[in-house]
C-alpha positions in Angstrom: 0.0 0.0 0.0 2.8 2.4 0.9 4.6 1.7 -2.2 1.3 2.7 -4.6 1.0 5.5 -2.8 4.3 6.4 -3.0 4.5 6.0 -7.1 1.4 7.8 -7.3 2.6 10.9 -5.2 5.7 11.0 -7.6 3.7 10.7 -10.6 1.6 14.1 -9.1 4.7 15.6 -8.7 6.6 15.6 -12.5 2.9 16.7 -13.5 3.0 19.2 -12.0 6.7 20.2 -12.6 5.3 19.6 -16.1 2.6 21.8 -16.2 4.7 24.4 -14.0 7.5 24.3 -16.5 5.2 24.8 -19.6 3.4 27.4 -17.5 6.8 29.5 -17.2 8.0 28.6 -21.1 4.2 30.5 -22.0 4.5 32.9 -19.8 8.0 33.9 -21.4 7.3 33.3 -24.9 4.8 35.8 -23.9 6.7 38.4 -22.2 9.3 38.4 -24.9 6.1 39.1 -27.3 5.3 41.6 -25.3 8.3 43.2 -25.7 8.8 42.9 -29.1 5.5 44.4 -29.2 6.3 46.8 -27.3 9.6 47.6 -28.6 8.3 47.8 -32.0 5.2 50.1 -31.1 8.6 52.2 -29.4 10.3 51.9 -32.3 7.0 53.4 -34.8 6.8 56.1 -32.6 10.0 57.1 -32.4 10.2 56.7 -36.6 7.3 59.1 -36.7 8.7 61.5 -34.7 11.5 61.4 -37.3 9.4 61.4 -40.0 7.2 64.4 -38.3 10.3 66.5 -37.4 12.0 66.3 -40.3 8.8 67.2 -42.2 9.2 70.6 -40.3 12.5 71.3 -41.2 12.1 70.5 -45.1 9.1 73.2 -45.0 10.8 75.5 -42.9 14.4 75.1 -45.2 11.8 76.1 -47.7 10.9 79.4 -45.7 14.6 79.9 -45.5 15.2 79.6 -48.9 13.0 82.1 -50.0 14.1 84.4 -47.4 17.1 84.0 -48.3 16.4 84.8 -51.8 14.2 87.8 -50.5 16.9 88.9 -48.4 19.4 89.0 -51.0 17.3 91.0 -53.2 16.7 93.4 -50.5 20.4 93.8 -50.0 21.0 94.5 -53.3 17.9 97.3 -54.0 19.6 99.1 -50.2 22.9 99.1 -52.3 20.9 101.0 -55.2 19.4 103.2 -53.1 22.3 104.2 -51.4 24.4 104.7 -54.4 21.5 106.8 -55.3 22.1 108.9 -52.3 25.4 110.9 -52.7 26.4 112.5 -49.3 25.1 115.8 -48.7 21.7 115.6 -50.7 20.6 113.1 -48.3 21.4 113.4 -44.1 24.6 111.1 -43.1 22.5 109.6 -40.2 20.2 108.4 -42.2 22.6 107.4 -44.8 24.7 105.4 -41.8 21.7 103.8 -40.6 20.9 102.1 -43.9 24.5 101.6 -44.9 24.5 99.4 -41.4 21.7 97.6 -41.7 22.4 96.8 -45.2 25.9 95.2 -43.9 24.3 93.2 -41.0 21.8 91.4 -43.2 24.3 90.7 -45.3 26.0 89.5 -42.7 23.3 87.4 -41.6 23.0 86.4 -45.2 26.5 84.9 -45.3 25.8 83.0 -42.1 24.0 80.5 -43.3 25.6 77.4 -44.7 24.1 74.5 -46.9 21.0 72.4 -45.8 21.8 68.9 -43.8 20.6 65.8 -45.5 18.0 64.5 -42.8 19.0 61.4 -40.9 16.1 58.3 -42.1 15.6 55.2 -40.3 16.2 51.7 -41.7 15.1 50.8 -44.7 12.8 48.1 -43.1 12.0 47.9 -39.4 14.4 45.4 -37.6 13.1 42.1 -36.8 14.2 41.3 -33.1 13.5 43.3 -29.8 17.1 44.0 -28.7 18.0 45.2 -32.5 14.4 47.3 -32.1 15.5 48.8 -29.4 19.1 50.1 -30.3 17.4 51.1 -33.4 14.8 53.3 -31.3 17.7 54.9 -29.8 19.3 56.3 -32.3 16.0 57.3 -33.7 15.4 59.5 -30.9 18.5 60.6 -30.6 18.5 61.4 -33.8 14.9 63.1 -33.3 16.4 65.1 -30.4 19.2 66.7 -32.6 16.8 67.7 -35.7 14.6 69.0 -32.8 17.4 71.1 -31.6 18.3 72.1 -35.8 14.5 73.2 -35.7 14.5 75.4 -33.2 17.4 77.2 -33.8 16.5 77.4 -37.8 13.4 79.2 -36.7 15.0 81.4 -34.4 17.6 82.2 -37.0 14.7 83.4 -39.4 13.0 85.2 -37.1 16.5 87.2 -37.0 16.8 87.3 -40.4 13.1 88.7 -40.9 13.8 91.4 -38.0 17.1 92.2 -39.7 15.0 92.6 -43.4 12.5 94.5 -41.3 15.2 96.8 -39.6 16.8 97.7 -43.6 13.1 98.4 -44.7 12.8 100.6 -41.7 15.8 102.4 -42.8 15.3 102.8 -46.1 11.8 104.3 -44.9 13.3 106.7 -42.9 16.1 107.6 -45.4 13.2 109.0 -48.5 11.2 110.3 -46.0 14.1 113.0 -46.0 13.7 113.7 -49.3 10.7 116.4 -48.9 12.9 118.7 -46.1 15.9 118.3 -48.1 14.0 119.5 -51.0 12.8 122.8 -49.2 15.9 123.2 -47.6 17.8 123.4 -51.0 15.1 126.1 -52.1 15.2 128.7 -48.9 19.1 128.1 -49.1 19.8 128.4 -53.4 17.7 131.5 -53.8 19.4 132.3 -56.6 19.5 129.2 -58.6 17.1 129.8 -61.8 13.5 128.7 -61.2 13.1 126.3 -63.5 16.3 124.1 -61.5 13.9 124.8 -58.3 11.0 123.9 -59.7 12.6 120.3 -61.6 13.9 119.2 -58.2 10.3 120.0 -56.8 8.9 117.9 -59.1 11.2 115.4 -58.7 10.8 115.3 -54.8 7.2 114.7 -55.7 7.9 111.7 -57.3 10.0 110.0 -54.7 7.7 107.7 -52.7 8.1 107.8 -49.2 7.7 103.7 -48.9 10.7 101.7 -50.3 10.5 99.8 -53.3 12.4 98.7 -56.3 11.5 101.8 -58.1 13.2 104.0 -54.9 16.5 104.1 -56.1 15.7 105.5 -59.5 13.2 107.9 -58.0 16.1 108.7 -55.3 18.7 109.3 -58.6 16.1 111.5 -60.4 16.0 113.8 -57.5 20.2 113.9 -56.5 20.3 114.9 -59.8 18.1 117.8 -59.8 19.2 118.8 -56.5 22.8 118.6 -57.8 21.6 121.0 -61.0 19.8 123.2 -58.2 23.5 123.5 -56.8 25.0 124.3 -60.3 22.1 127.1 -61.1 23.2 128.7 -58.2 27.1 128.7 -59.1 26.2 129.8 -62.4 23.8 132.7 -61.4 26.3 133.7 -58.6 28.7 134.2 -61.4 26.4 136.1 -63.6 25.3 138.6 -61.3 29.3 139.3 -60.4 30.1 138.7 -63.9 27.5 140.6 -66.4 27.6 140.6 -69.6 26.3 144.1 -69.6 26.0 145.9 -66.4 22.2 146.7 -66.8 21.3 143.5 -67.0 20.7 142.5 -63.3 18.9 146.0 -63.1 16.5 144.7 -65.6 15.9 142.6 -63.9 15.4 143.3 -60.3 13.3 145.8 -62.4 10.8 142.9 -63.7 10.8 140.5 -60.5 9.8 144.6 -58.9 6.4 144.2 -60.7 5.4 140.6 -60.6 4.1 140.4 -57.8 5.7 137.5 -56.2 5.6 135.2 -59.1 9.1 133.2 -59.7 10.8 135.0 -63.3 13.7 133.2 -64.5 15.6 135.6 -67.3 17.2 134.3 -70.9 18.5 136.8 -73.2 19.6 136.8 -76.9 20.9 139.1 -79.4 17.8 138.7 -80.8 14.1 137.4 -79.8 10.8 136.8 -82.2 12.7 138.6 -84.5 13.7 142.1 -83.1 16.9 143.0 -81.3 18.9 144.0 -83.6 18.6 147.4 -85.4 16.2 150.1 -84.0 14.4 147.2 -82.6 14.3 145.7 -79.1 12.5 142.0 -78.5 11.2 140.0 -76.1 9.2 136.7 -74.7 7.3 136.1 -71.6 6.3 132.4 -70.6 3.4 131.5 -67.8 3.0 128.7 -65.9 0.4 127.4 -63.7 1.6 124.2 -63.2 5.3 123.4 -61.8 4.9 125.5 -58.7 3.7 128.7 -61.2 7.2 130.3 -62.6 7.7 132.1 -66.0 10.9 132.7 -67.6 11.2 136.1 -70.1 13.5 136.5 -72.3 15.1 139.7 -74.0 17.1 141.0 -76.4 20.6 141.8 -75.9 20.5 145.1 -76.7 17.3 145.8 -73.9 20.2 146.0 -71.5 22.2 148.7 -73.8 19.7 150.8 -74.4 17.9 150.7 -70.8 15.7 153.3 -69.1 14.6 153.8 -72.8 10.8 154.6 -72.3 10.2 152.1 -74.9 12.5 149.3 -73.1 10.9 150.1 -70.1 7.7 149.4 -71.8 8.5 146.2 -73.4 10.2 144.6 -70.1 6.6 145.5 -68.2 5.1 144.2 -71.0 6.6 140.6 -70.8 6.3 140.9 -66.9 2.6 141.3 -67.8 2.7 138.0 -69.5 4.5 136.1 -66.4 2.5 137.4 -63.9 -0.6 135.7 -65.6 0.0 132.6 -63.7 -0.9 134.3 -60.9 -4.1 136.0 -62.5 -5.0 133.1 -64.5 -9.1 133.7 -63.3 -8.8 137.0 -64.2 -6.8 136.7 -67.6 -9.3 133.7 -68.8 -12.7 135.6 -68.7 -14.2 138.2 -70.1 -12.7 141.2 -71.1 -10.0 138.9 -71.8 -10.7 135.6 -72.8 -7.6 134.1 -72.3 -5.9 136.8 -74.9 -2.4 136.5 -74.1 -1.2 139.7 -75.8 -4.1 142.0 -74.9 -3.8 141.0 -71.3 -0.1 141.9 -71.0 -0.9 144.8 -72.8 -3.2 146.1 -70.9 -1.5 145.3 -67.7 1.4 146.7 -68.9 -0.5 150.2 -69.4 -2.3 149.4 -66.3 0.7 149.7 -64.9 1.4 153.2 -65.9 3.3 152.1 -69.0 2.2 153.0 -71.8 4.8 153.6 -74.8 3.1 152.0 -77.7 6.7 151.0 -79.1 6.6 148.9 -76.0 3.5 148.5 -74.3 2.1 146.1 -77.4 -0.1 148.5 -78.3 1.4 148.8 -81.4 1.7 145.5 -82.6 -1.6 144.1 -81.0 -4.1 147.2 -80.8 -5.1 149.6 -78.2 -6.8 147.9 -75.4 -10.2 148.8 -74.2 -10.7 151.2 -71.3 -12.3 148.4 -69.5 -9.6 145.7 -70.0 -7.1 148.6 -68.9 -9.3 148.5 -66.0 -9.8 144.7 -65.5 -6.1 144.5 -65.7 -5.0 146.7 -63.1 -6.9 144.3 -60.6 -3.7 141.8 -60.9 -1.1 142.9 -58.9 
């Protein structure tokens, strides 16, 4: 009896060794499954981290490319502009101020180096948890690093756009001198002929206070006519030391006496619409309304020579007549006048007390009526 027993309690015993042995081989064949699952879910989500990351950067090397290229561009139009602006038609400190941030964009510019091939994982996934797992490692390590690239990439162009930002800025500020340098150059160049005045007014005009590729010619157009400004005035300087005849800025002062504020710029010839020469004096008087409203009259050489002559006098009101029309342009275009040129300065001319028909007009365009005479001595 004790020996049955005894074979059947051993019998109990390997079963259940058996069943505890196959018990722990499931249980591991499961727990490595499990982390070979796991490992490989660790593994996907690190590879789309990867793949997510460098997703970023490609879009954003992208941005920086065509920042880049914007960059460049604005670089070189700054470089236009400021050899458009010759020292001493525009302010130094704003001239400095673009000049520097010009050089540290470019800087900037020259910074950046080539785009980084991204790392990529495996070809296919690895096969085996511990190969998964050192293969998840350098994923995420590798993750880490182009997280780190993205970052600073993104810092460096928001640098970049402040730097662009900061040249735009100063190109800004630098054509927004352009209307105070403009009226600086007329209260100081008094003398400089009118028409040079008016040009570089014009030309002010057309320089748009909001850079763009077209600033630099716009700047150029204006340098120049500020520089022509600076010439006129040399040149009129010299003439008024220098006369050709000595009555000539009498004349002159004479005209710009008499019409009434109006800009006169003054030609002369030997001869003009065919008198001057002989017993015969000439002369031409041009109006304006447009281009800030000056005239220009011209005379014939010998008007100097033969000035206080009645009949010179008479002529040079005359042509003053015809300059200061810009200034009467209501009054010259109605009735009695109807925009006649002639009559008007004609009229005014005798209006004005002068009244020598050799030089008045009145004998090459006909004695004005009483009541133009009158109508005309209303512009003053």
């Amino acid at each position: 009896m004790l020996a049955l027993g005894g074979g059947t309690t051993a019998v109990l015993v390997d079963r259940a060794n058996d069943q505890r042995a196959a018990q722990e081989l499931a249980d591991s064949v499961a727990r490595e499954a499990q982390e070979l699952a796991d490992a490989e879910t660790a593994y996907d989500d690190a590879v789309e981290d990867l793949d997510s990351v460098v997703g970023s950067l490609t879009t954003l090397a992208t941005d920086v490319d065509l920042a880049l290229t914007d960059a460049t561009s604005d670089i070189d139009d700054a470089t236009l502009l400021l050899d458009a602006a010759p020292v001493g038609v525009v302010p130094e400190a704003e001239r400095t101020a673009l000049d520097t941030a010009r050089a540290d964009l470019s800087t900037a510019v020259d910074s950046w180096g080539p785009s980084q091939e991204a790392p990529e994982p495996p070809e296919a996934r690895p096969t085996t948890t511990d190969e998964l797992v050192e293969a998840t490692e350098q994923v995420e390590a590798d993750v880490e690093t182009l997280t780190t690239t993205l970052e600073d990439t993104q810092t460096g162009l928001d640098t970049l756009t402040t730097q662009q930002d900061t040249l735009a800025d100063a190109a800004d500020a630098l054509l927004a001198t352009v209307p105070a340098t403009s009226q600086s150059y007329v209260d100081t160049y008094t003398v400089a002929t009118n028409a040079s005045r008016s040009e570089m007014q014009i030309a002010a005009a057309g320089v748009s206070p909001s850079w763009s590729a077209d600033s630099s010619t716009q700047l150029a157009t204006f340098a120049a006519a500020a520089n022509a400004v600076v010439t006129s005035q040399t040149d009129q300087e010299w003439l008024l030391a220098n006369p050709v005849h000595p009555n000539r800025p009498v004349v002159e002062a004479f005209a710009r006496s008499l019409a009434g504020g109006v800009p006169v710029d003054f030609a002369w010839a030997p001869e003009v619409n065919g008198h001057g020469l002989g017993n015969s004096w000439g002369g031409y008087g041009t109006w304006n309304t447009a281009q800030y409203g000056y005239s220009t009259i011209t005379l014939s050489d010998n008007v100097a020579e033969r000035w206080p002559e009645e009949g010179v006098q008479a002529l040079v009101v005359h042509e003053t007549g015809h300059a200061i029309t810009s200034k009467c342009y209501d009054l010259y275009s109605a009735a009695p006048f109807n925009s006649d040129d002639e009559m008007f300065a004609t009229s005014w001319a005798i209006s004005m007390g002068y009244d020598d028909g050799n030089g008045s007009g009145e004998w090459l365009y006909g004695r004005p009526s009483d009541e133009q005479i009158a109508a005309a001595a209303g512009c003053r």
